[in-house]
DOFI-561461 format. One line per field, with one value per residue: residue in one letter; chain; x, y, z of N, C-alpha, C, O in turn. Coordinates in pm, whole numbers. Layout:
% residues N
torti <- [a | ...]
lovex <- [A | ...]
n_u <- [X | ...]
n_v <- [Y | ...]
n_w <- [Z | ...]
ca_u <- [X | ...]
ca_v <- [Y | ...]
ca_w <- [Z | ...]
c_u <- [X | ...]
c_v <- [Y | ...]
c_w <- [Z | ...]
o_u <- [X | ...]
o_v <- [Y | ...]
o_w <- [Z | ...]
//
This chain:
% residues 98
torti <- [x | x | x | x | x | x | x | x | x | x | x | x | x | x | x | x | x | x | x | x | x | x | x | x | x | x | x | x | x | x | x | x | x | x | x | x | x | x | x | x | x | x | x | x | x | x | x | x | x | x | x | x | x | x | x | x | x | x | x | x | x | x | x | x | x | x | x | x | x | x | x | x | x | x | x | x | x | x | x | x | x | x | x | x | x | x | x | x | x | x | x | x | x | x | x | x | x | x]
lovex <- [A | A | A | A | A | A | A | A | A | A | A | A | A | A | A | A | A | A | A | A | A | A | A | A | A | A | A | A | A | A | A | A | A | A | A | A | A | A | A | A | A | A | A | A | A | A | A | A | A | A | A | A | A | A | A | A | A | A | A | A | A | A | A | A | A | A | A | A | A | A | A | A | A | A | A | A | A | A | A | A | A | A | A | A | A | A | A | A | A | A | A | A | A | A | A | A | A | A]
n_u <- [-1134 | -1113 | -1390 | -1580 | -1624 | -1771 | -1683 | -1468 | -1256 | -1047 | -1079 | -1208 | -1051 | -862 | -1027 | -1060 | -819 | -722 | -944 | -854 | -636 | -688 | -843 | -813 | -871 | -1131 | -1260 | -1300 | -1390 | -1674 | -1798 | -1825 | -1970 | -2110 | -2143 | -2327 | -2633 | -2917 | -3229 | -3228 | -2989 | -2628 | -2576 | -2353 | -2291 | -2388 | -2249 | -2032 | -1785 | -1781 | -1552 | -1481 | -1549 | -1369 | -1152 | -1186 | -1193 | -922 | -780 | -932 | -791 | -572 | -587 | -761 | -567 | -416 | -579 | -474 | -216 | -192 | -312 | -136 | 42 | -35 | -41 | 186 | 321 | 468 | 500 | 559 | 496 | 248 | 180 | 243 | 139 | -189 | -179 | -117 | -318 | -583 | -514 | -525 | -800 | -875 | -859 | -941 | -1226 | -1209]
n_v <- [-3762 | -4090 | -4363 | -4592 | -4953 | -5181 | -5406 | -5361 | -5558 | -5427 | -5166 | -4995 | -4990 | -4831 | -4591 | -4541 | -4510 | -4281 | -4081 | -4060 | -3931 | -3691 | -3557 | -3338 | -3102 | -3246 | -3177 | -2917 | -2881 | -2952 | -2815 | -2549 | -2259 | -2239 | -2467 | -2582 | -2522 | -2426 | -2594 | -2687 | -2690 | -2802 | -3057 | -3078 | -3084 | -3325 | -3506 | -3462 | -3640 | -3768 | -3711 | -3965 | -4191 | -4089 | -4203 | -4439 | -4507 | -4476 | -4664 | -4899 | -4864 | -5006 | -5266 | -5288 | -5217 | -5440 | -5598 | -5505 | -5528 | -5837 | -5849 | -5691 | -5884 | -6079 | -5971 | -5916 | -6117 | -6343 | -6474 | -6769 | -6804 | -6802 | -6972 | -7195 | -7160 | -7219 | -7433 | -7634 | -7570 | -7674 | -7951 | -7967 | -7935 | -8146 | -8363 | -8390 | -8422 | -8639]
n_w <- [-4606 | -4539 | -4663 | -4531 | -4672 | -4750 | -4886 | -4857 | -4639 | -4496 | -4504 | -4246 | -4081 | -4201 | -4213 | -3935 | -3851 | -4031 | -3947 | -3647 | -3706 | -3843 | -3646 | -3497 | -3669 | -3776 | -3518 | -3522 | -3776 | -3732 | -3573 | -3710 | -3730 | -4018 | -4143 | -4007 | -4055 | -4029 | -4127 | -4430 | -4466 | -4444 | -4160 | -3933 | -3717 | -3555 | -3590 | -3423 | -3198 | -2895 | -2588 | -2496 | -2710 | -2896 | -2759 | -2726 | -3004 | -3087 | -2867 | -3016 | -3265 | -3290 | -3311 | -3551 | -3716 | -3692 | -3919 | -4167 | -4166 | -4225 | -4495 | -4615 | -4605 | -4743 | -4971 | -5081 | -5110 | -5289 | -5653 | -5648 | -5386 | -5366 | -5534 | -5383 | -5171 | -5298 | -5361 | -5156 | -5025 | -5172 | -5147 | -4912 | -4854 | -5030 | -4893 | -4696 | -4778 | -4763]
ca_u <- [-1165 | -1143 | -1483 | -1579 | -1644 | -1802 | -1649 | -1295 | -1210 | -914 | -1129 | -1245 | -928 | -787 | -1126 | -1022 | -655 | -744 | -1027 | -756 | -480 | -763 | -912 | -803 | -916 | -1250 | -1336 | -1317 | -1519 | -1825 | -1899 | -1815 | -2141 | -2165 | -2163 | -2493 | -2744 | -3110 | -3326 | -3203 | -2844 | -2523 | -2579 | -2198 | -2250 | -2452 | -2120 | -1931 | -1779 | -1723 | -1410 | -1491 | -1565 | -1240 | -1065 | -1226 | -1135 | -801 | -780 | -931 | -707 | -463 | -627 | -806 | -471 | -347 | -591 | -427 | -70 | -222 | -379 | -48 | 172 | -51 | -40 | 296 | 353 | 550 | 381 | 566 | 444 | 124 | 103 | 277 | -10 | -267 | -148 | -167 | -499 | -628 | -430 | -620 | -956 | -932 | -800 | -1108 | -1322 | -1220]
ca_v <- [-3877 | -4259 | -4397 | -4745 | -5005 | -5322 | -5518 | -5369 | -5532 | -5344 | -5001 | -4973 | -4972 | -4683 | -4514 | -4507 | -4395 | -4129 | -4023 | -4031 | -3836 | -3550 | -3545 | -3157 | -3061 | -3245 | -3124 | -2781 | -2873 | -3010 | -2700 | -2460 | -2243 | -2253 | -2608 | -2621 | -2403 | -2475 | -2610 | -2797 | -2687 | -2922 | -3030 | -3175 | -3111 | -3442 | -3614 | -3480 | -3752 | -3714 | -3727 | -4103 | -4208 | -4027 | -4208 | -4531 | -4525 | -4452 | -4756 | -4981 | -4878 | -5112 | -5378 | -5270 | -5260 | -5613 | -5666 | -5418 | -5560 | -5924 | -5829 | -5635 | -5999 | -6186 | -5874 | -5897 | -6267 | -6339 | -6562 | -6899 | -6838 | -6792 | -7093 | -7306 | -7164 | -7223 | -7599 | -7697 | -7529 | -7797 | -8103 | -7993 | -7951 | -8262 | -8468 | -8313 | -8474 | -8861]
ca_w <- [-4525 | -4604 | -4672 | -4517 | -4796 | -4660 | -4994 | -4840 | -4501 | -4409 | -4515 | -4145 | -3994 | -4254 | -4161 | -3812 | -3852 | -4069 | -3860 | -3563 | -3829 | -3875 | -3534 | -3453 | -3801 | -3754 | -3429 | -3550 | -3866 | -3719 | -3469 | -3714 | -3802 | -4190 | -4159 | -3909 | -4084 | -4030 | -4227 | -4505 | -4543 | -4368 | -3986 | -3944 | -3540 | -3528 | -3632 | -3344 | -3129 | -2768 | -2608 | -2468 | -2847 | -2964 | -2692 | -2756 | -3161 | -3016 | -2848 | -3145 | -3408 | -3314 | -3309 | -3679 | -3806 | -3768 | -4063 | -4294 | -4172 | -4289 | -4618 | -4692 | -4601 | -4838 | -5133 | -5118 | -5141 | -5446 | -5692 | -5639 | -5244 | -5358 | -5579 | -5315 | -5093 | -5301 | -5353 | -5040 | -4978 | -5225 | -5098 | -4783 | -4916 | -5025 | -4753 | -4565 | -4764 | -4791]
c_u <- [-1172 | -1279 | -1479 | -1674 | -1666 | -1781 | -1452 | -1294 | -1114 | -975 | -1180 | -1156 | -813 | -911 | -1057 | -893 | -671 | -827 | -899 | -664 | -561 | -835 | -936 | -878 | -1068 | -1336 | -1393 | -1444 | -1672 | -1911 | -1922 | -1955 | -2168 | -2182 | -2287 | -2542 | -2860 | -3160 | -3284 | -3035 | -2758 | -2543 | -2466 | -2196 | -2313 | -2350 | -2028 | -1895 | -1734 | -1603 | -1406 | -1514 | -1420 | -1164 | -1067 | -1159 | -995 | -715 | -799 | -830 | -610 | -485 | -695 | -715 | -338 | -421 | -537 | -287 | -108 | -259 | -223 | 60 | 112 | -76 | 63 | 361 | 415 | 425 | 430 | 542 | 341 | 74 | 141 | 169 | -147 | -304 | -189 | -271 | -575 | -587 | -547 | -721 | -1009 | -927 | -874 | -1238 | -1364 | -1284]
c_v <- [-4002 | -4285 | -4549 | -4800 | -5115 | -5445 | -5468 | -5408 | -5495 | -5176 | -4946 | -4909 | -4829 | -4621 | -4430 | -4402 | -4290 | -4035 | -3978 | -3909 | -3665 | -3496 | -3402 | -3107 | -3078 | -3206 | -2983 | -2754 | -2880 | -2886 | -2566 | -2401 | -2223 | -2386 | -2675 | -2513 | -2457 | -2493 | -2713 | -2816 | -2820 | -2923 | -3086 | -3146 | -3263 | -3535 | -3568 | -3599 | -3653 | -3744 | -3886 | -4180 | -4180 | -4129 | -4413 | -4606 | -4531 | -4656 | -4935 | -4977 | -4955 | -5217 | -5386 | -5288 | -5348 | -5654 | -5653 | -5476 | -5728 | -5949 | -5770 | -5726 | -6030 | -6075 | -5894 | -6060 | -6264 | -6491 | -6697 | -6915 | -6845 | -6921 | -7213 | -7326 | -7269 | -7384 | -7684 | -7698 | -7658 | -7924 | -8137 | -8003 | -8074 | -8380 | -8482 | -8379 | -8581 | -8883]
c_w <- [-4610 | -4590 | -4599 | -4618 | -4774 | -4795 | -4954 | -4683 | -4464 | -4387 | -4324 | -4041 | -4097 | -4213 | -4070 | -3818 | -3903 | -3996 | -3721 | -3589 | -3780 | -3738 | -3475 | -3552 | -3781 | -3637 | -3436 | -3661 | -3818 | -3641 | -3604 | -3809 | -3955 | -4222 | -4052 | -3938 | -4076 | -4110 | -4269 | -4544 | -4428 | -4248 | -3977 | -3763 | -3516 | -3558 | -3544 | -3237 | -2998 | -2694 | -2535 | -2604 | -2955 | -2894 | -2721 | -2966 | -3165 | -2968 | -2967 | -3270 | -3373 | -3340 | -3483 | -3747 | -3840 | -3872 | -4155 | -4295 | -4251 | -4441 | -4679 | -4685 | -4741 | -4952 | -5197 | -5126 | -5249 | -5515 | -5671 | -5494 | -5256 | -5473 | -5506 | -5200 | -5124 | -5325 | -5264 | -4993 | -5037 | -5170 | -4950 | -4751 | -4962 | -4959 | -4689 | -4608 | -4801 | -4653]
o_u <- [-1222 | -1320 | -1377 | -1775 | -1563 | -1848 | -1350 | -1322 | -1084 | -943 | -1172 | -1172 | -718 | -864 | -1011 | -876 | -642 | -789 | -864 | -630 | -517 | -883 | -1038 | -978 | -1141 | -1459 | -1494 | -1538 | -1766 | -2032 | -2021 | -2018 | -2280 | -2235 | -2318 | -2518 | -2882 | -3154 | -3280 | -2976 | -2816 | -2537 | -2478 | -2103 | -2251 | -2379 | -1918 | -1994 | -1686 | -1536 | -1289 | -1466 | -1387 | -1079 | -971 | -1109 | -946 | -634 | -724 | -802 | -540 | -400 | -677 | -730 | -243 | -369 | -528 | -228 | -40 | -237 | -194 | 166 | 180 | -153 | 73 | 479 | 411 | 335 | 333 | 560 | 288 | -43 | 96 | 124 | -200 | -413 | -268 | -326 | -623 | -680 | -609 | -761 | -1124 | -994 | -889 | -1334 | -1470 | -1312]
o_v <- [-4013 | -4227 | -4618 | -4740 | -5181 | -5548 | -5518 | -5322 | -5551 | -5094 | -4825 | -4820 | -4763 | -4564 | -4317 | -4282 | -4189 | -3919 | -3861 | -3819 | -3569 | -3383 | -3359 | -3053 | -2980 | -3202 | -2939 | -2674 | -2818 | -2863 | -2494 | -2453 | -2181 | -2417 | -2793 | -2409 | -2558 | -2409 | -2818 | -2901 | -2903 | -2814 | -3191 | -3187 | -3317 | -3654 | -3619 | -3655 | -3540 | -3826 | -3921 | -4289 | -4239 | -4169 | -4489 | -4708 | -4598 | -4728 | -5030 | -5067 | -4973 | -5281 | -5494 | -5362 | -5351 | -5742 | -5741 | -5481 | -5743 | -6056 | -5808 | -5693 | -6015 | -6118 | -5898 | -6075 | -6158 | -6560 | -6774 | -7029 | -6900 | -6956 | -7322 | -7428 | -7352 | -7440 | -7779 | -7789 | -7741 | -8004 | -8234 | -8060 | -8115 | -8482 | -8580 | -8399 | -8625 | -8997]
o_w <- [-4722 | -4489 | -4611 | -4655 | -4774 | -4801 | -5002 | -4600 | -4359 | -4302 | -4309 | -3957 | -4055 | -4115 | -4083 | -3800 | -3839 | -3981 | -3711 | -3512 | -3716 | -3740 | -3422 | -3505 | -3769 | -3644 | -3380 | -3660 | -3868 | -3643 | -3598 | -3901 | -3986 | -4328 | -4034 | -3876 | -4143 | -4199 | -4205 | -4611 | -4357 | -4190 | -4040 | -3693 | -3424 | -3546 | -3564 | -3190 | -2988 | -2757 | -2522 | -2573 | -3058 | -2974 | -2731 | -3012 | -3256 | -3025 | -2986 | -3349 | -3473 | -3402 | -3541 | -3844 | -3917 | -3940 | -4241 | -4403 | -4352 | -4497 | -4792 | -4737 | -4843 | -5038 | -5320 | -5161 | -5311 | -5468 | -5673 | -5452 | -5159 | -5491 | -5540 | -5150 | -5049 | -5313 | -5274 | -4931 | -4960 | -5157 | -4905 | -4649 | -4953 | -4980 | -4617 | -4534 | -4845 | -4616]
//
């Protein structure tokens, strides 16, 4: 599983998809009984989702991964786009504050 990483904003939206990817896999994990033992050992049923939650994450991931398609325009920028960017950014920063 992808971890979410609240210093990565795109991590949410690979969360999801992968969560989506594994969905058969994890439904099976969470019931299965060596992984809910009493006491102190793993409860992994308290992490099952229901199928309105499944259906719902479903729905969001598209929308999660116009960030990852944004973050992966401006990775891939070349560097004289990214210093023609960052040019203007200034020009405009300071225009803003005559």
């Amino acid at each position: 599983m992808v971890r979410d990483v609240p210093t990565r904003w795109n991590s949410t939206a690979e969360l999801v998809q992968r969560a989506l990817e594994l969905g058969p896999a994890l439904k099976i994990l969470v019931v299965k009984v060596e992984h809910n033992k009493p006491g102190r050992g793993v409860r992994l049923k308290r992490f099952q989702l229901s199928s309105e939650e499944w259906k719902l994450l479903s729905e969001l991931s598209p929308l999660l991964d116009v960030s990852f398609l944004v973050k992966l325009c401006i990775t891939t920028l070349t560097t004289t786009q990214t210093r023609s960017f960052c040019w203007r950014r200034k020009k405009f920063q300071k225009a803003r504050h005559l």
